[in-house]
N, C-alpha and C positions, 0 to 999 in steps of 0.2 A: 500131227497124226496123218498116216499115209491113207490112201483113198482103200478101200477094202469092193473087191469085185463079188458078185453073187457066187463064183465058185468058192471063197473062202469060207463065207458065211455058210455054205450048206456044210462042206467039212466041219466047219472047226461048232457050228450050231448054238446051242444056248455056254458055250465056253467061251466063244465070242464077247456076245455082253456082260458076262462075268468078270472078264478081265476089267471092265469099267467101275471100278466100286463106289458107285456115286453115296454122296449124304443120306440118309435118312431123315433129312427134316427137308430136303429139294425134293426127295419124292414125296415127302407129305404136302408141297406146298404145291406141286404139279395136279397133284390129283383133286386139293382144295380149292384151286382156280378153275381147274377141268368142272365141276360139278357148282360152283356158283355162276360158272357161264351156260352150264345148260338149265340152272333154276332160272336164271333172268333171262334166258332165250322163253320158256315155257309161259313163264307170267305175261314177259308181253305180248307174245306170239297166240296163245293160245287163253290164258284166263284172264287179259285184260286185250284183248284183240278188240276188240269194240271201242274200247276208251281211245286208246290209241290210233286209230284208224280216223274216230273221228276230228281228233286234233291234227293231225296230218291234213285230214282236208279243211278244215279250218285253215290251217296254213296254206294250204295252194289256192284257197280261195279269198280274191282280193276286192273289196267293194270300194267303188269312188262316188261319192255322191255328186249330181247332174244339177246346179245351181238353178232355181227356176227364175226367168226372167222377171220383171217386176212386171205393173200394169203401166200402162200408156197416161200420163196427165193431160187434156184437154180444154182448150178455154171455150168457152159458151157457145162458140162459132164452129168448133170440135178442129180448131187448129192447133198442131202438137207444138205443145211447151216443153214436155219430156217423155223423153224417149230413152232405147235399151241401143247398144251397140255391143257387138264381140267383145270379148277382152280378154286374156288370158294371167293368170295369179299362179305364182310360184309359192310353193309351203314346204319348209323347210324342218324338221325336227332337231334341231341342232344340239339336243342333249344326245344323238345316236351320229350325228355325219363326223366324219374327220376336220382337223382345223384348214387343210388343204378346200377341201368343198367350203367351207365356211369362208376363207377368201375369197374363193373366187365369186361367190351370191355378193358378199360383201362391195367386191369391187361395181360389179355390175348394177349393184344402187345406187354405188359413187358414180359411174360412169354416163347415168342415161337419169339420172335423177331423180330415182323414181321412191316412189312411198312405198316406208315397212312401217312392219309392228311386230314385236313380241309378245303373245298369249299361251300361256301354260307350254312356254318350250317350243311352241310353234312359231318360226319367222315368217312371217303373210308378206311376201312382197307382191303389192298391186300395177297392175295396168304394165305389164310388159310387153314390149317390143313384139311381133311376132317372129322375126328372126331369134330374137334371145329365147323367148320361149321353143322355136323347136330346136336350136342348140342344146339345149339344157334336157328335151325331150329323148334326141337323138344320144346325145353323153349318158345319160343312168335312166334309159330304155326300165331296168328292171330294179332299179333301187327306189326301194318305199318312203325312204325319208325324206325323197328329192322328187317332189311330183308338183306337175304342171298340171294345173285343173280349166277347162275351158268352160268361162264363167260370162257375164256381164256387167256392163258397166251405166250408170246412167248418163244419157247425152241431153246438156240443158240446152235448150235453144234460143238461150238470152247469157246477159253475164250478172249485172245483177238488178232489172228490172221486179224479177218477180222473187228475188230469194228469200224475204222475211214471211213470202204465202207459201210456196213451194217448202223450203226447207231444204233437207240435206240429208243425209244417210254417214253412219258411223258404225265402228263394233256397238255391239253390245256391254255393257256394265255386269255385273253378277246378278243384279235383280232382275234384269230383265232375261239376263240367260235363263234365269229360272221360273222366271216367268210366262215367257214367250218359248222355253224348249229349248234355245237356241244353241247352236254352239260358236265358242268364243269369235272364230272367224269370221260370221254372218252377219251380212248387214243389217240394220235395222234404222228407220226413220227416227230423226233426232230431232226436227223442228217443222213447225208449218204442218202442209196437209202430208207430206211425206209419213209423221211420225203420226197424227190425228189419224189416220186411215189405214196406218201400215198393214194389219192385220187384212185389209181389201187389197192393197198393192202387191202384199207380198205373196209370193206363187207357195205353190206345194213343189220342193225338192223332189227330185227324178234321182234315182241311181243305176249300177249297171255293176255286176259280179264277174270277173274273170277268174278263170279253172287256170290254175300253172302247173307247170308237171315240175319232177325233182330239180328239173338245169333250171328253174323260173323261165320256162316259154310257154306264152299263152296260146293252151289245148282249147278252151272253148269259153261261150260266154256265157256263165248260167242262166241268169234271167236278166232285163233290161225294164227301169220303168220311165217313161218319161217326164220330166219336167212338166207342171203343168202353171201356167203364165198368170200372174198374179190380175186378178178385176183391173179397171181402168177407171178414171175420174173426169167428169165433164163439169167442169169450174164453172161460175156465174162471174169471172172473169169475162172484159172483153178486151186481148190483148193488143188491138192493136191502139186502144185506148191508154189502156196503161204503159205503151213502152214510150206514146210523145206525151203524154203526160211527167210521166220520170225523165225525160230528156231536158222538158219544160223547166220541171220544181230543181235539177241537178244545174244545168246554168242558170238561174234565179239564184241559188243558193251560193256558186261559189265567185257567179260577180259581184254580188252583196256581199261575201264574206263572211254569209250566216252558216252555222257548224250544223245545226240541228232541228228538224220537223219531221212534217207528216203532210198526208194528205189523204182521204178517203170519199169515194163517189157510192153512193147506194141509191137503190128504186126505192122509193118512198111508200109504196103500193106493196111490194114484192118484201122488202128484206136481200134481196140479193147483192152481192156485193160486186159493183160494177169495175173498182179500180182500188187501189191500198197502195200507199207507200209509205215507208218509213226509212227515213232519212238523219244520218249517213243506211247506204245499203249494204253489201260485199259480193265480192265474185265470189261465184256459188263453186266454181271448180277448184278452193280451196281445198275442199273437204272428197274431193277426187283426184284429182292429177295435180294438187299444187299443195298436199297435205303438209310438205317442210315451210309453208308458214301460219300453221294451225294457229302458232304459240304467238304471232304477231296480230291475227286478227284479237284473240280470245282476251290478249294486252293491250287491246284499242281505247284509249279514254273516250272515244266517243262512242264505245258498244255498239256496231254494227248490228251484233246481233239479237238485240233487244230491241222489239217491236214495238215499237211505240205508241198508235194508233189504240190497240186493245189493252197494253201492260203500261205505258205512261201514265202516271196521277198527277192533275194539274188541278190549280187552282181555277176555273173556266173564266174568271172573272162577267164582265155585265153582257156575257153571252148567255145565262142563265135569266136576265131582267124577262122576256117575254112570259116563262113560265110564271112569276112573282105579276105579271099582270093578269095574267089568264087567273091566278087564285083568287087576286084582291075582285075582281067580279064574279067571279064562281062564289065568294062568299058576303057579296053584296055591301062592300066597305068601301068604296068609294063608286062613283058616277066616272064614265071615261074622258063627259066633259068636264070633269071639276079641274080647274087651274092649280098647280101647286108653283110657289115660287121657289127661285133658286138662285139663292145670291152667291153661289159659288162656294158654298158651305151649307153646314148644320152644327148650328150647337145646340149642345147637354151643357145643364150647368154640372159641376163638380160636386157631389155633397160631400164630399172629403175636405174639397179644398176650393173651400167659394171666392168667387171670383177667378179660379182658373176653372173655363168650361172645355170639357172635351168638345173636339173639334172634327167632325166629318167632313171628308173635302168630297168637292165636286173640281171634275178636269177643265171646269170654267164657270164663267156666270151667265146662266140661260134664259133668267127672268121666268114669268111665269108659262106653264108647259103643261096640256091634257097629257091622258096615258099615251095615243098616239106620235105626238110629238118627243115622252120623255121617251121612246123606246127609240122611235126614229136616233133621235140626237143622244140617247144612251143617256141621262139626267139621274144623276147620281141621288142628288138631294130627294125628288121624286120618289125612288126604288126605297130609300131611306124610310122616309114618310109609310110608305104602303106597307113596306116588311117590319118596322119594328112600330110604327106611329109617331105622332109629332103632335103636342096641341091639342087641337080637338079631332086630328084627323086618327080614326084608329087602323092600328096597321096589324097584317096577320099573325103576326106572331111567330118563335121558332119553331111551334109546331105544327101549326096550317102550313107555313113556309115546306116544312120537311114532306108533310101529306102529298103539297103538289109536287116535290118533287119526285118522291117515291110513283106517284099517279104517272110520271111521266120518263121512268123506269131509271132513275140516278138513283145511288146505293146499295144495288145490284149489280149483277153480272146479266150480260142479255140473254145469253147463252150459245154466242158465236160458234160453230165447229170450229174453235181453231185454239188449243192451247195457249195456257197465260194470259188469260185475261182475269185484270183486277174488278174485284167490284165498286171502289170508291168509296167515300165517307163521306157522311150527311152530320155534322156535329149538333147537339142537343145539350142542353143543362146537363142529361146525366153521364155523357162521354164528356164534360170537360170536370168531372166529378175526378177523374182520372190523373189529370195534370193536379202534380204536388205544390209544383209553383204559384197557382192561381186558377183552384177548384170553380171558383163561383162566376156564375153567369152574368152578366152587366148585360144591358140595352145594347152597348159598343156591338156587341157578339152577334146580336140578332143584325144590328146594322151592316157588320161586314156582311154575314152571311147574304143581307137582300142584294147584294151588288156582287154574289160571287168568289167574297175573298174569304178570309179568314181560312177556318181548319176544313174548308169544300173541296173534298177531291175529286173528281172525273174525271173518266177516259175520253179522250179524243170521238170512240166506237158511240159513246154515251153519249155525247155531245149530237153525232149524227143522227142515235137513235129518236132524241125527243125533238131536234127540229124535223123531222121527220112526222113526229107524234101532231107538232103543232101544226103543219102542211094537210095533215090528214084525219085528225082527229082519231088515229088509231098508232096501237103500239105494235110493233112488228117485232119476229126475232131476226134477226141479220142472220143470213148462213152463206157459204164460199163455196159447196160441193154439192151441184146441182143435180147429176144421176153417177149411180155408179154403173159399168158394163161388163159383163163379161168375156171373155175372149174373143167368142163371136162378134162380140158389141149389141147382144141382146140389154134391152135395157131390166138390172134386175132390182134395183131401187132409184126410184125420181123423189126428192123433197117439195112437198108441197108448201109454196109459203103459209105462214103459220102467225097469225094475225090476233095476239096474246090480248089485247083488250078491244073496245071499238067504242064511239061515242064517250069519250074519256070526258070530253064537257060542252057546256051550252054551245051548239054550233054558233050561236050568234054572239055568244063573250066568244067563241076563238074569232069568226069573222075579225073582232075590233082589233085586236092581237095582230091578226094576219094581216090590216093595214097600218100596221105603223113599222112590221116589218117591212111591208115594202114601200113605206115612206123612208126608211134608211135609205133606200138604194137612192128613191128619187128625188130625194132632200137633206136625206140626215148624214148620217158617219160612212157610207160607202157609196156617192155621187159618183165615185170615178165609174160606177157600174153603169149607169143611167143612160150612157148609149148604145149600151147592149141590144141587138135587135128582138131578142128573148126576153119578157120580163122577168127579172129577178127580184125575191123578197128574200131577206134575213137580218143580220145582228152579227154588230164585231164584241170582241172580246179583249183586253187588255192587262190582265192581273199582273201586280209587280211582281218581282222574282230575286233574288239574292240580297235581301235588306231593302228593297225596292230601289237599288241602281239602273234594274234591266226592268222589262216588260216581255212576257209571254203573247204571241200575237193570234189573237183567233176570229175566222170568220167561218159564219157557220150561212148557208144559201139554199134555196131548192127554186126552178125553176121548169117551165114556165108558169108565171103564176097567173093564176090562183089554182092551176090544175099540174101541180109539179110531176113529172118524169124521173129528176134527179137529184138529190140532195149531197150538195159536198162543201166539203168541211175542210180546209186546208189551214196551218198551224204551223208558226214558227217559233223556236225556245229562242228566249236570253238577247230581245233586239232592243234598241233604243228607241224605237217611237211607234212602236203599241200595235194597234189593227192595221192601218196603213200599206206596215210590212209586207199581210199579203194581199191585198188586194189585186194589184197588176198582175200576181200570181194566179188569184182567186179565175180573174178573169179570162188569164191566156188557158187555163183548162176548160174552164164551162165552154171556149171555142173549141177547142179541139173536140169536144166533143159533139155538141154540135152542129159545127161544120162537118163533121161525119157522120150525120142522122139523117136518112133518107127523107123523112120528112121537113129537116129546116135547112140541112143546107144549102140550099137556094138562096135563103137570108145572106152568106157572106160572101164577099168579094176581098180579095187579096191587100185593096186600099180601105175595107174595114177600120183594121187599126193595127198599127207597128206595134210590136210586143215587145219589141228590141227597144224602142222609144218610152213605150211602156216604163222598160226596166228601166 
């Protein structure tokens, strides 16, 4: 077709387009397109201009949420255990990027090491670089699915002295997202006082809206809120107690070659918890900057992360013998002077099968032994006698037995702030109603029970609590998170120790008690104490363990006595020769502590005693 200038068209006029004889169904499809573009110009322009407009700014408007720091953890002395450092988190939406970005995120995990996860489509890679993160900032400036969030991180200031109190921080689960509001990416407290107080540590989220125009450049910033910094925690920890204590119990343990204990200091007065360990421990920056071997600790046979002190159930074996004294004179069944003999046994005749007599053993022959002495020297045969009877002597029975112990808070929970603790089990006639193999109660049952064995469970926490009890004639709740604080460090709750019973029994039946404990130390089953410049009173503990090939090793202590300060309790599983195990243990802590108490240590001198020689 030649070009046509405006003089032709004025000549030649509507003859012009006439020569064009277009379709009839193009010009109907001309005019039908002409008229549903100005219906949809009209709708959205003009009778849905609202709707429209406002999803437009919706889309130019972009919100990032401002991650709020957590709170400060502080030990009793308000020296920091944990703290917040910068950190910057890469989030990825990988059902919208290319698989080009998706290598390259890919590589940059391989490359520097670092920890991901996948939640609902979202890849969270933590703790990056700061070069990586503003490379990444600087490359998709305006791409949504590729954003760098500037967050925090927590910095422990130990590795794994205090991880089974502290705890650790994880995503979230679905119950808790719905629980707690959260979203999939948020951290939230997973063990210890981390996860007990999250709801105090964790801050209020801050955010901040940017205005983009049509090219995505940011015209302004709508509104900004700040992050606001999670309360703070002032522990009844004292760390510098707890880290050469852990230094202590960790070379103890693996020049001995033992796999597994504990160890807990409390104020006998207070309830506060002065020191916890539970042993094996973990480095706590697993569950931070070392998350690629999550799947190694969580596959430990020796459970790091199960706390043992408050969630272990043992057998306490004749660490329990003082309360079984305090009863049998609280309920007027023997005199503390009456002699009982001990020929290194006790026998029951058989009525099944006469002439074969059940046989209770004693860990030697003691001859004859007051209450003092059987507690001191731990007397099997004795405990036997008072808790089930023997002869003419009448013994308390399984259920006087259960009274004192319940009086002196076993078969409960204390009520620690600190998740998983068990309550333990006190067995009776009608809990072994339960066993199908052999329902019915025998004398045998009350016997094991007066020396600790049989179906007795208790916690390590428990064990603390009621020497404690017996120190003081009163029952405490143990707690670990002494005030909370706010930003400021205004204090906005203090725990008041909390002193659950008091005068629990005859001050002068505990008196008798309280000296044959502390004839253990100065004659009986823990001599090696006795040149302690501090005096110490308590009770070992020995229950057998796997078929009775091993022994469980327990000493339970509070000094100085008769007016204790400190009560602790240190525990070893699965040794071969019973209380023993910790004693040189027992005693290189009770130094350390101390030899750093303004008031005694003056008492020690360096030629004290070799703890090295000790071991």
């Amino acid at each position: 077709m030649e070009w046509i200038d405006e003089e032709i068209i004025k000549e030649k006029g509507d003859f012009y387009f006439k020569s064009f004889d277009l379709p009839k169904t193009f010009i109907f499809a001309l005019f039908l397109f002409i008229f549903l573009y100005v219906g949809a110009f009209l709708k959205f322009s003009v009778f849905e201009h609202k709707k429209w407009l406002a999803l437009a700014q919706k889309n130019q408007s972009i919100q990032f949420i401002l991650p709020a720091p957590r709170g400060v953890i502080f030990d009793r002395n308000k020296k920091i255990l944990v703290e917040n450092e910068d950190s910057f988190d890469l989030l990825v939406d990988i059902s919208k990027i290319s698989e080009s970005i998706l290598r390259e995120v890919e590589e940059v995990v391989k490359n520097y090491n670092l920890d991901s996860e996948v939640s609902n489509n979202i890849l969270v890679v933590k703790n990056l670089p700061k070069n990586v993160a503003f490379n990444f900032i600087i490359k998709y400036p305006d791409l949504l699915e590729v954003r760098v969030i500037n967050t925090f991180k927590r910095k422990y200031n130990f590795v794994e002295e205090f991880s089974n109190i502290i705890g650790y921080l994880g995503f979230p689960n679905e119950e808790e997202i719905k629980t707690f509001n959260l979203k999939p990416n948020e951290y939230i407290g997973k063990l210890g006082v981390e996860k007990d107080y999250d709801k105090f540590l964790r801050g209020i989220n801050g955010e901040i809206n940017f205005i983009k125009d049509a090219r995505a450049n940011v015209i302004s910033i709508k509104n900004k809120k700040e992050p606001l910094i999670g309360y703070s925690l002032v522990l009844t920890i004292d760390s510098d107690f707890q880290k050469k204590a852990y230094e202590a119990f960790k070379r103890y343990m693996e020049e001995r070659g033992y796999k597994k204990g504990g160890m807990l200091a409390i104020n006998p007065n207070t309830g506060e918890i002065l020191a916890m360990i539970s042993y094996p421990s973990f480095d706590i920056d697993i569950f931070d900057k070392k998350r690629y071997k999550i799947k190694e600790i969580l596959n430990d046979p020796m459970n790091p992360l199960f706390n043992r002190v408050i969630s272990g159930l043992y057998a306490p074996g004749s660490i329990v013998k003082p309360i079984l004294a305090v009863g049998a004179l609280e309920e007027k069944i023997i005199d503390p002077e009456k002699k009982i003999y001990s020929s290194g046994e006790l026998r029951i005749p058989n009525p099944y099968f006469p002439g074969k007599d059940w046989i209770f053993k004693d860990w030697k022959i003691h001859g004859y032994v007051n209450m003092k002495e059987a507690i001191a020297n731990s007397v099997n045969v004795y405990f036997y006698t008072i808790g089930g009877g023997y002869k003419d002597q009448k013994g308390l029975g399984i259920y006087n037995i259960k009274k004192y112990f319940e009086l002196f808070g076993l078969g409960r929970k204390t009520g620690i702030d600190l998740s998983g603790e068990k309550e333990g089990f006190i067995p009776t006639p009608e809990t072994k109603k339960n066993n199908k193999l052999d329902p019915i109660w025998r004398i045998g049952d009350t016997y094991n029970v007066s020396i600790g064995q049989g179906d007795l469970l208790v916690t390590p926490l428990q064990i603390a609590i009621f020497t404690s009890a017996l120190a003081t004639n009163k029952l405490i709740r143990p707690f670990l998170v002494q005030k909370i604080l706010d930003y400021k460090g205004n204090v906005v709750y203090e725990k008041k120790p909390e002193i659950l019973k008091e005068n629990l029994v005859n001050i002068e039946n505990l008196r008798i008690v309280q000296e044959g404990m502390r004839m253990t130390v100065t004659q009986g089953t823990a001599k090696i104490l006795n040149d302690f410049p501090i005096p110490i009173a308590g009770k070992s503990g020995s229950p057998h363990v796997l078929g009775k090939r091993k022994l469980n090793a327990f000493f339970a202590g509070y000094a100085p006595y008769p007016s204790p300060e400190i009560v602790l309790v240190v525990f070893v599983e699965e040794v071969p020769e019973g209380s023993v195990a910790t004693l040189p243990l027992f005693k290189e802590i009770m130094k350390i502590y101390f030899s750093n108490h303004p008031k005694y240590k003056n008492l020690f001198h360096e030629s004290f005693f070799d703890f090295e020689n000790e071991l």
